[in-house]
Gaussian input, Z-matrix of N, CA and C with variables (Angstrom, degrees):
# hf/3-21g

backbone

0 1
 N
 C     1     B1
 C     2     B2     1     A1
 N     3     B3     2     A2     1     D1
 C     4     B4     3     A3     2     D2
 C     5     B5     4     A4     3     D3
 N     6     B6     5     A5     4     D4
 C     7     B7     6     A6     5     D5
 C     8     B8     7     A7     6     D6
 N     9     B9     8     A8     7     D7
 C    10    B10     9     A9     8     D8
 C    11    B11    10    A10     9     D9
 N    12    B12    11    A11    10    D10
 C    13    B13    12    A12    11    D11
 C    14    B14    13    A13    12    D12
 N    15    B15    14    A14    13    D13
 C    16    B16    15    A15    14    D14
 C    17    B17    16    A16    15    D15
 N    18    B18    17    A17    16    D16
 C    19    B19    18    A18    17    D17
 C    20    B20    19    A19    18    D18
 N    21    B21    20    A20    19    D19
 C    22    B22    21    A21    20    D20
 C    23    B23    22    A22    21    D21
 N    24    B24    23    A23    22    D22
 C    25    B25    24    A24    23    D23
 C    26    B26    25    A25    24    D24
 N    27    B27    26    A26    25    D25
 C    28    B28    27    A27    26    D26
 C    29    B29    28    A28    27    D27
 N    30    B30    29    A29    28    D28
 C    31    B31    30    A30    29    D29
 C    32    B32    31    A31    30    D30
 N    33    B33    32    A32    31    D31
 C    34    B34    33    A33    32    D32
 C    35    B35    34    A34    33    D33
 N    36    B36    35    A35    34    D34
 C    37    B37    36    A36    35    D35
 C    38    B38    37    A37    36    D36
 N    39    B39    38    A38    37    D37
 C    40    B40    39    A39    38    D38
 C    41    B41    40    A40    39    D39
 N    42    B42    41    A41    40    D40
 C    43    B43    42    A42    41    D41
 C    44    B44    43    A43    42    D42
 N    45    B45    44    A44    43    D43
 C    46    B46    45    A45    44    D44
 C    47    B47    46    A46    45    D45
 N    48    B48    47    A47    46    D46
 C    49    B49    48    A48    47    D47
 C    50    B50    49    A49    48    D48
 N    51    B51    50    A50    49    D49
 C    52    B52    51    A51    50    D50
 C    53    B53    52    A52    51    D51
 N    54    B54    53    A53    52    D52
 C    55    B55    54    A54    53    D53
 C    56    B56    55    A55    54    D54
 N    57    B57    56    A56    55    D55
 C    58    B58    57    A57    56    D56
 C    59    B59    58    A58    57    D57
 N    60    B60    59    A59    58    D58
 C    61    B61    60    A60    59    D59
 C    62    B62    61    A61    60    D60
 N    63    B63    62    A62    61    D61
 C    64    B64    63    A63    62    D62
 C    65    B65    64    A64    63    D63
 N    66    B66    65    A65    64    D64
 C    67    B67    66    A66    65    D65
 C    68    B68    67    A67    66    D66
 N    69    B69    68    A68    67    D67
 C    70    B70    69    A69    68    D68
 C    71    B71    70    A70    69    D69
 N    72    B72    71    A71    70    D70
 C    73    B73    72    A72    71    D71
 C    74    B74    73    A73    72    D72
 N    75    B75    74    A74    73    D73
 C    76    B76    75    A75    74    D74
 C    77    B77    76    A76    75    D75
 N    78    B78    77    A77    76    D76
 C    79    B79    78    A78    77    D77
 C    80    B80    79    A79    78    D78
 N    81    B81    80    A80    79    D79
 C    82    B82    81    A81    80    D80
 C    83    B83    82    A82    81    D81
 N    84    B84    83    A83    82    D82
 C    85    B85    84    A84    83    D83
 C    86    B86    85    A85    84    D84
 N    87    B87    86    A86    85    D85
 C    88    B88    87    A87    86    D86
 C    89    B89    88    A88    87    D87
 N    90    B90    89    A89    88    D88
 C    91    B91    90    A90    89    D89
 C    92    B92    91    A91    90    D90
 N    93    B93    92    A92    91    D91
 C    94    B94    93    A93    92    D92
 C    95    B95    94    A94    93    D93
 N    96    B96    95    A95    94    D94
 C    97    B97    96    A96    95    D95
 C    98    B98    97    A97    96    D96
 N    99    B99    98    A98    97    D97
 C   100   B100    99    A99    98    D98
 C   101   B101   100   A100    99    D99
 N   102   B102   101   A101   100   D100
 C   103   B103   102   A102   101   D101
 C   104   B104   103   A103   102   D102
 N   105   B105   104   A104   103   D103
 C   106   B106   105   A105   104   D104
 C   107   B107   106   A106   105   D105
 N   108   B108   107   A107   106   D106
 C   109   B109   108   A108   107   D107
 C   110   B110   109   A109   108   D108
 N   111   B111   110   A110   109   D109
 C   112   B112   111   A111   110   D110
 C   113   B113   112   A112   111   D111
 N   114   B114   113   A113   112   D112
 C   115   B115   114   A114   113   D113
 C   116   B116   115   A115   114   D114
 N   117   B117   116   A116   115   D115
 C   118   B118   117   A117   116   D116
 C   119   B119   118   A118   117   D117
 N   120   B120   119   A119   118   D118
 C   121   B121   120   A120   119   D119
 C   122   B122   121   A121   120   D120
 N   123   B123   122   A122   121   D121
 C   124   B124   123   A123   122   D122
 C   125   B125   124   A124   123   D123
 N   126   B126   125   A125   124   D124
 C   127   B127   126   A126   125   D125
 C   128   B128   127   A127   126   D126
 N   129   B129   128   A128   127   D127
 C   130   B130   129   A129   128   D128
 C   131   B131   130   A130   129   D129
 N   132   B132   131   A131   130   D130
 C   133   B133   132   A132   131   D131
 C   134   B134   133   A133   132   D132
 N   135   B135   134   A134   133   D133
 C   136   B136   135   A135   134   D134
 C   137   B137   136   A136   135   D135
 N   138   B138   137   A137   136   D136
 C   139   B139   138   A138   137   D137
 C   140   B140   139   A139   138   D138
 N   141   B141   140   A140   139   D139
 C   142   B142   141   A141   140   D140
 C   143   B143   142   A142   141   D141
 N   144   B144   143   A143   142   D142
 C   145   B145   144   A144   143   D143
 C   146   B146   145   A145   144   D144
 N   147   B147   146   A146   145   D145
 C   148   B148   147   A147   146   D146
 C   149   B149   148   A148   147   D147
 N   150   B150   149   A149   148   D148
 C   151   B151   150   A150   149   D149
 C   152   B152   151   A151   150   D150
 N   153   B153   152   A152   151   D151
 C   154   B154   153   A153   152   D152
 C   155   B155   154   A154   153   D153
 N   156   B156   155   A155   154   D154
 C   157   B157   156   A156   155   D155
 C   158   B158   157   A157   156   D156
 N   159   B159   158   A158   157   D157
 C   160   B160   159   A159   158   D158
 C   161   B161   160   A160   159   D159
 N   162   B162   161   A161   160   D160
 C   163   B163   162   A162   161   D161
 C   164   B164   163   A163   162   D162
 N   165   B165   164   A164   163   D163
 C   166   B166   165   A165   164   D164
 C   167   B167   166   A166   165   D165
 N   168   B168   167   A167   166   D166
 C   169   B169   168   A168   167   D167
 C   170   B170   169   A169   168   D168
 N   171   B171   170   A170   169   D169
 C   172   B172   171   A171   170   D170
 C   173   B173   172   A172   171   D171
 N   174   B174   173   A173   172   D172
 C   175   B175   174   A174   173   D173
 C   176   B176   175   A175   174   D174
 N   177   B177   176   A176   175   D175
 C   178   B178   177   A177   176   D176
 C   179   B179   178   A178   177   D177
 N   180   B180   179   A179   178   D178
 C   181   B181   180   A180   179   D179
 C   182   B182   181   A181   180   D180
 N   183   B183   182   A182   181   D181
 C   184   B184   183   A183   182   D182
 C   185   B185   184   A184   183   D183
 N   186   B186   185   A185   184   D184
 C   187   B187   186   A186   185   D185
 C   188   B188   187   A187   186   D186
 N   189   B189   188   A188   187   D187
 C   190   B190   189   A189   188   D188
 C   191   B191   190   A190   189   D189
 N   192   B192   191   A191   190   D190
 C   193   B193   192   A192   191   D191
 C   194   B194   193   A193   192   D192
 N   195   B195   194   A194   193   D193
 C   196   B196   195   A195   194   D194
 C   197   B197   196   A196   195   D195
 N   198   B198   197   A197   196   D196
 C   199   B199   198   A198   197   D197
 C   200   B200   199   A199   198   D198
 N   201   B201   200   A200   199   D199
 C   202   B202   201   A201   200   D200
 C   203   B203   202   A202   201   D201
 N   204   B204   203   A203   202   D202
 C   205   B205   204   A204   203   D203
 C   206   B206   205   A205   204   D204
 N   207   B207   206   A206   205   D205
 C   208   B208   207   A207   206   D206
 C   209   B209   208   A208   207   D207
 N   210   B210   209   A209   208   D208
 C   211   B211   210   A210   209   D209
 C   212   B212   211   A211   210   D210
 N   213   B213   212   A212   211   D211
 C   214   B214   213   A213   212   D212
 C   215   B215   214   A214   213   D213
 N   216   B216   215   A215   214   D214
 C   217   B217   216   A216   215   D215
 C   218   B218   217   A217   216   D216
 N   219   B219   218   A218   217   D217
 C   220   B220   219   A219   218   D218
 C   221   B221   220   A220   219   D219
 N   222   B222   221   A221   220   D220
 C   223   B223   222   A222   221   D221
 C   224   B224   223   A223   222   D222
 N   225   B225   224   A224   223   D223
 C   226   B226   225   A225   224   D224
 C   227   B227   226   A226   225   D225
 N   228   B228   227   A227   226   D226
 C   229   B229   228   A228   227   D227
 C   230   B230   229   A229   228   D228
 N   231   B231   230   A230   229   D229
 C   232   B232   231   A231   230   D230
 C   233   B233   232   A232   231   D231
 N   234   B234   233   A233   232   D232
 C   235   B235   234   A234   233   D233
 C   236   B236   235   A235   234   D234
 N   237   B237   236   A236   235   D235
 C   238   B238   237   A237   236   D236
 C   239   B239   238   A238   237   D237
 N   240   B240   239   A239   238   D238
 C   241   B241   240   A240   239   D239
 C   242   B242   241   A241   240   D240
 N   243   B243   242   A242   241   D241
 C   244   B244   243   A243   242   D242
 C   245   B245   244   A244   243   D243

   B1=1.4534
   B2=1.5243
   B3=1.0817
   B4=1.9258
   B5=1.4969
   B6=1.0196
   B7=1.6250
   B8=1.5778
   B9=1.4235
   B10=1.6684
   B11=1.7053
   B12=1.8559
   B13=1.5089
   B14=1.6791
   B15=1.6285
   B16=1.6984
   B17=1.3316
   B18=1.4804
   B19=1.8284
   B20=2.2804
   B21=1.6079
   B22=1.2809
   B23=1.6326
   B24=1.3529
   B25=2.0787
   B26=1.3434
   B27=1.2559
   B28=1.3436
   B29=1.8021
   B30=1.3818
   B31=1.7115
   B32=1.9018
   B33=1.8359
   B34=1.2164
   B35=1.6586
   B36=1.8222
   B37=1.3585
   B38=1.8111
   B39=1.5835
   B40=1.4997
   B41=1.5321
   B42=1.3700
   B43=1.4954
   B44=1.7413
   B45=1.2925
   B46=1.7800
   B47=1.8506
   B48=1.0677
   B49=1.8792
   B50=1.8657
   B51=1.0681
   B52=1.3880
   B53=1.7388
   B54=1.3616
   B55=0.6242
   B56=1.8612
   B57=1.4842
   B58=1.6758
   B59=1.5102
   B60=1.3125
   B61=1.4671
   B62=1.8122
   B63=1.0714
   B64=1.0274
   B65=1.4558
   B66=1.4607
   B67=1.1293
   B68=1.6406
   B69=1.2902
   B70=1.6527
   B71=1.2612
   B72=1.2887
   B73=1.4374
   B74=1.5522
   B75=1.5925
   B76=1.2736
   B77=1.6381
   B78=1.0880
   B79=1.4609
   B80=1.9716
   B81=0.8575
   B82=1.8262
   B83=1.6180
   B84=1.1239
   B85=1.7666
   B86=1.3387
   B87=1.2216
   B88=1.3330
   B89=1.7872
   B90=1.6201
   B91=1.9802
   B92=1.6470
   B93=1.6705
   B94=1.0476
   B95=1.9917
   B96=2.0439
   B97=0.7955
   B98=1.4858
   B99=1.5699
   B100=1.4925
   B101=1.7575
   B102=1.4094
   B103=1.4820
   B104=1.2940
   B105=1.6393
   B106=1.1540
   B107=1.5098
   B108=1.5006
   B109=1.3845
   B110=1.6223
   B111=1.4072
   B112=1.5333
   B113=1.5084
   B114=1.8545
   B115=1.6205
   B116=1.8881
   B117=1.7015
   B118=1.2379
   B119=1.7074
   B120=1.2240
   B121=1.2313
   B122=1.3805
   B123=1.3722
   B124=1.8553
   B125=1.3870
   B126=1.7851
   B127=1.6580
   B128=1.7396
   B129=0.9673
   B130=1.5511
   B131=1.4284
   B132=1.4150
   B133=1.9396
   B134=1.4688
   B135=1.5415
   B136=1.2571
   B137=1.5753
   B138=1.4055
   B139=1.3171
   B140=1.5779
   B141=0.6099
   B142=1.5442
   B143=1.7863
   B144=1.5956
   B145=1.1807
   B146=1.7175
   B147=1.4263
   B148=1.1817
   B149=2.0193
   B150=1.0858
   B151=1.2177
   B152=1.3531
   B153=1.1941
   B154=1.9121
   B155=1.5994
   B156=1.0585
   B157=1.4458
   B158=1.2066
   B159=0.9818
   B160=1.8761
   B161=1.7711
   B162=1.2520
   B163=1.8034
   B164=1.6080
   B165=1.3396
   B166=1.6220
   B167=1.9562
   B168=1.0614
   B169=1.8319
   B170=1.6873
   B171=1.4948
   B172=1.6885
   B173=1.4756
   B174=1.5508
   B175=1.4940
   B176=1.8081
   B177=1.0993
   B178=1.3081
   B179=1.6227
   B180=1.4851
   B181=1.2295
   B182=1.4836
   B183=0.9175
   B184=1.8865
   B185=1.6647
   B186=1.6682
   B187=1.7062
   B188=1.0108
   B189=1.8425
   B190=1.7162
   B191=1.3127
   B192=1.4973
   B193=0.8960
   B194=1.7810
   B195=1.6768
   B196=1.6109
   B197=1.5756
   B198=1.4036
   B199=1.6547
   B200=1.8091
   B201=1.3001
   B202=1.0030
   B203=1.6583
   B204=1.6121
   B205=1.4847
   B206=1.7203
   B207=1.2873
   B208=1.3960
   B209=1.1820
   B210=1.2996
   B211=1.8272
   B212=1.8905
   B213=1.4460
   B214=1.3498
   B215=1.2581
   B216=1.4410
   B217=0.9738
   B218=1.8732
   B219=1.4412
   B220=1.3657
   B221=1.4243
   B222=1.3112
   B223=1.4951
   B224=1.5047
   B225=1.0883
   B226=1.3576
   B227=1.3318
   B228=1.6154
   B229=1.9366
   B230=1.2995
   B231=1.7159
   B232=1.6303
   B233=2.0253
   B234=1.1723
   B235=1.3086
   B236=1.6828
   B237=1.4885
   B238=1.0672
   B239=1.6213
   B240=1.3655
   B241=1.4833
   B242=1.6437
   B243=1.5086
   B244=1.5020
   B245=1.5662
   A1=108.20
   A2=100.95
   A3=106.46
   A4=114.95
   A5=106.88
   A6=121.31
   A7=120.64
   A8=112.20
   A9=117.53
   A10=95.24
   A11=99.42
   A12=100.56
   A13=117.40
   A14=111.69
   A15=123.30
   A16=98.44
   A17=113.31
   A18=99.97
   A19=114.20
   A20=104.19
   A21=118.72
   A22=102.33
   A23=97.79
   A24=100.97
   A25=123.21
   A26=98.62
   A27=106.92
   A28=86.44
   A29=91.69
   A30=96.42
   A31=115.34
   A32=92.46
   A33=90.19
   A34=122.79
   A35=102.37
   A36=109.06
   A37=108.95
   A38=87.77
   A39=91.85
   A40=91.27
   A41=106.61
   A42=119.16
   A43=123.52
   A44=101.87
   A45=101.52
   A46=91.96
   A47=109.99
   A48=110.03
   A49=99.56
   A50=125.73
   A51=112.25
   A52=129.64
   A53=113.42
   A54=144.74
   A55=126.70
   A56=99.56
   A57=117.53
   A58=115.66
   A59=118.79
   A60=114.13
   A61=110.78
   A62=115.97
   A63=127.72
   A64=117.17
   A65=137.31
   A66=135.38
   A67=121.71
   A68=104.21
   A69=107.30
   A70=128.74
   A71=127.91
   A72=114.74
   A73=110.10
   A74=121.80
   A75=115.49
   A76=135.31
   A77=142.07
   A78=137.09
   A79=93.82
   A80=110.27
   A81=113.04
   A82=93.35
   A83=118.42
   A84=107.70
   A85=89.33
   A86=154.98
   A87=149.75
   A88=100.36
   A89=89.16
   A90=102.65
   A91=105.82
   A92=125.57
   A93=101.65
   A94=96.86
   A95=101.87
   A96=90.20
   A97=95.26
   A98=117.69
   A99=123.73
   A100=102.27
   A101=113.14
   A102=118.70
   A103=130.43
   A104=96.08
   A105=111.68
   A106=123.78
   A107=111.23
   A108=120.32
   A109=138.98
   A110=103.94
   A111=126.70
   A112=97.29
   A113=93.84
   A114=86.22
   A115=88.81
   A116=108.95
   A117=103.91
   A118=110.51
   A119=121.06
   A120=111.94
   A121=106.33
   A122=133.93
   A123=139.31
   A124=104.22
   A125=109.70
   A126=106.52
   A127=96.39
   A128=92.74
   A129=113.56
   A130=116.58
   A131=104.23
   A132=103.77
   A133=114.28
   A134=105.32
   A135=112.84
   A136=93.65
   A137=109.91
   A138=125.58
   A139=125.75
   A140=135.76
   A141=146.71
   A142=109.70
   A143=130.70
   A144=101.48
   A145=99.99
   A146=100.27
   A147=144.72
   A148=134.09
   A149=117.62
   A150=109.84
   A151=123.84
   A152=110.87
   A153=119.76
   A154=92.49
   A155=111.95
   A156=108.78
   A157=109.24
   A158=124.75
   A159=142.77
   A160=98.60
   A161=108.19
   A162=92.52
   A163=95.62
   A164=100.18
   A165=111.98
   A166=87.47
   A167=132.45
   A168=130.05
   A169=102.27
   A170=86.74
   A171=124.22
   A172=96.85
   A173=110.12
   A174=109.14
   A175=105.82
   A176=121.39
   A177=120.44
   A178=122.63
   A179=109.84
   A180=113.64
   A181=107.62
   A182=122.98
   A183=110.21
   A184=97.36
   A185=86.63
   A186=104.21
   A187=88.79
   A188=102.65
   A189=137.64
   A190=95.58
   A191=149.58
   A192=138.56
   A193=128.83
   A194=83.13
   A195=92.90
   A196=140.63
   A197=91.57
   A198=132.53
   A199=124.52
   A200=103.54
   A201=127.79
   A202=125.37
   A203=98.08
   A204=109.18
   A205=98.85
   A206=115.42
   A207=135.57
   A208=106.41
   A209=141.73
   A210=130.23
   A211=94.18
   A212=110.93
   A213=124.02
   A214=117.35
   A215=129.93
   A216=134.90
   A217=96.81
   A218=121.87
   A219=111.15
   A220=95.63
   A221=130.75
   A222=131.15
   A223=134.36
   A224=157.31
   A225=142.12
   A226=114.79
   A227=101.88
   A228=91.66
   A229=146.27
   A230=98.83
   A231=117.26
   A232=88.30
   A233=101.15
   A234=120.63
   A235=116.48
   A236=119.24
   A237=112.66
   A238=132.71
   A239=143.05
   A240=119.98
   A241=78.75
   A242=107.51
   A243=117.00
   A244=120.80
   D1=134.34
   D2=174.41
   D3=-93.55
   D4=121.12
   D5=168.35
   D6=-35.07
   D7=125.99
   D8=-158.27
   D9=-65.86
   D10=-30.80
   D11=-156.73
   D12=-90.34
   D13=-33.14
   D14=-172.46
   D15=-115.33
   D16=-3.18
   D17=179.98
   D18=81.89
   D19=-30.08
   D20=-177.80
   D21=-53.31
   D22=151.30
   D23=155.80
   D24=-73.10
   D25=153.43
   D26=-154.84
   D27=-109.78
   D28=163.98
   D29=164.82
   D30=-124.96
   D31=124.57
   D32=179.84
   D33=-67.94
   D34=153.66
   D35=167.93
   D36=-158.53
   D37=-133.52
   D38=-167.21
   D39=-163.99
   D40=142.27
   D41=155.61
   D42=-74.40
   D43=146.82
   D44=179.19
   D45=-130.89
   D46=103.62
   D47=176.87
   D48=-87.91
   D49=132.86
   D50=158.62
   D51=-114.36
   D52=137.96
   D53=-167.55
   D54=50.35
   D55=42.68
   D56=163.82
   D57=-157.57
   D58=150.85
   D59=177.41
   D60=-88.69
   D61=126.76
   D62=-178.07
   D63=-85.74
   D64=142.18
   D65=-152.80
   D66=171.08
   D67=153.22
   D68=-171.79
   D69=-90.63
   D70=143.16
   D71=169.69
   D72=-138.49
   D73=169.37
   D74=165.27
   D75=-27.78
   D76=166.87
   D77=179.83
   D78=-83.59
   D79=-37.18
   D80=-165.47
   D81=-73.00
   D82=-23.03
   D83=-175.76
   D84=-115.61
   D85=-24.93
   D86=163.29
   D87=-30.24
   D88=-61.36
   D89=-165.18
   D90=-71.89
   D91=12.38
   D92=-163.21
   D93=-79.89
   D94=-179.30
   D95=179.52
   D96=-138.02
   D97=173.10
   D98=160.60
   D99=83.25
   D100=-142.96
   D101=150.31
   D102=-11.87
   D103=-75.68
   D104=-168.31
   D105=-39.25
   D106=-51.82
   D107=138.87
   D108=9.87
   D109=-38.07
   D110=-166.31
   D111=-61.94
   D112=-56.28
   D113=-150.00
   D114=-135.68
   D115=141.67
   D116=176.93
   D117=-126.81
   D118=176.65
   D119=-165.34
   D120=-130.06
   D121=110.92
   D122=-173.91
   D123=86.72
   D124=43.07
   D125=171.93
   D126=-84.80
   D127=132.99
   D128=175.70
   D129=-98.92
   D130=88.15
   D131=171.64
   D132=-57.40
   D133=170.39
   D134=-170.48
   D135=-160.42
   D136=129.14
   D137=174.29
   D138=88.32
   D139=170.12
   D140=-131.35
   D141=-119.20
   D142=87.99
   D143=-168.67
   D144=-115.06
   D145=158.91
   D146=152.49
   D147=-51.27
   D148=48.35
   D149=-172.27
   D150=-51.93
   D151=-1.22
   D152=-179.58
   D153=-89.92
   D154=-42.69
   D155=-163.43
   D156=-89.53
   D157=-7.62
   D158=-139.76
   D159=18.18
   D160=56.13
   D161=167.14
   D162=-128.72
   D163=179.64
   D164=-161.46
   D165=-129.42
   D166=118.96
   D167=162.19
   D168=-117.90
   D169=137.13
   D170=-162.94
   D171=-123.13
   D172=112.05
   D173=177.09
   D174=-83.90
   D175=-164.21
   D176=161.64
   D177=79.16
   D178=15.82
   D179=-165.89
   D180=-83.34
   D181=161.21
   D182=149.61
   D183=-152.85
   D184=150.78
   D185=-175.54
   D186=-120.10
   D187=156.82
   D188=-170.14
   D189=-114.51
   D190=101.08
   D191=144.83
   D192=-30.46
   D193=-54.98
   D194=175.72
   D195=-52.07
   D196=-42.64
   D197=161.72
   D198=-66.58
   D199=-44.14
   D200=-157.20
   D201=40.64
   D202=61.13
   D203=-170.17
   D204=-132.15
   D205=156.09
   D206=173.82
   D207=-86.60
   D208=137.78
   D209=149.31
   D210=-121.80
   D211=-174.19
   D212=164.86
   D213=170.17
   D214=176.70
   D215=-162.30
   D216=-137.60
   D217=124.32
   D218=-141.02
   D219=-136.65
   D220=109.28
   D221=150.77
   D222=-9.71
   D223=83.42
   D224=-175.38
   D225=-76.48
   D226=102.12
   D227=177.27
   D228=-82.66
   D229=1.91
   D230=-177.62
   D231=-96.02
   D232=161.13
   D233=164.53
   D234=-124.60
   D235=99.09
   D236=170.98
   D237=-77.93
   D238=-172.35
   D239=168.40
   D240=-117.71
   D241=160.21
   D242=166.08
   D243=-105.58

């Protein structure tokens, strides 16, 4: 895969988070602050966890050496309704 930012190859991988599921949400609940924080609404996990291990692995990664940045393209494993 070529880098969005230097054009260079990238090297494939995978993320390993431990012990939380990592996941997306809107920019307006991204920025929240304080409280609000607690609880969000259409967080979208990503990746596969492990409760023995307590770790979470995310295929789809790729690293920029050049850059030294991560990008990927990421599975969502919860299914919400809208």
């Amino acid at each position: 895969m070529k880098c969005p930012i230097c054009g260079n190859e990238m090297v494939e991988g995978g993320l390993i988070v431990n012990s939380v599921n990592p996941g997306w949400v809107p920019m307006e609940q991204f920025e929240r602050k304080g409280i609000k924080r607690l609880a969000y609404t259409g967080l979208r996990i990503i990746g596969e966890t492990n409760v023995l291990l307590n770790q979470t692995k995310i295929p789809n990664a790729w690293f920029c050496r050049n850059c030294n940045k991560i990008t990927g393209i990421f599975d969502v494993t919860n299914h919400l309704e809208e």
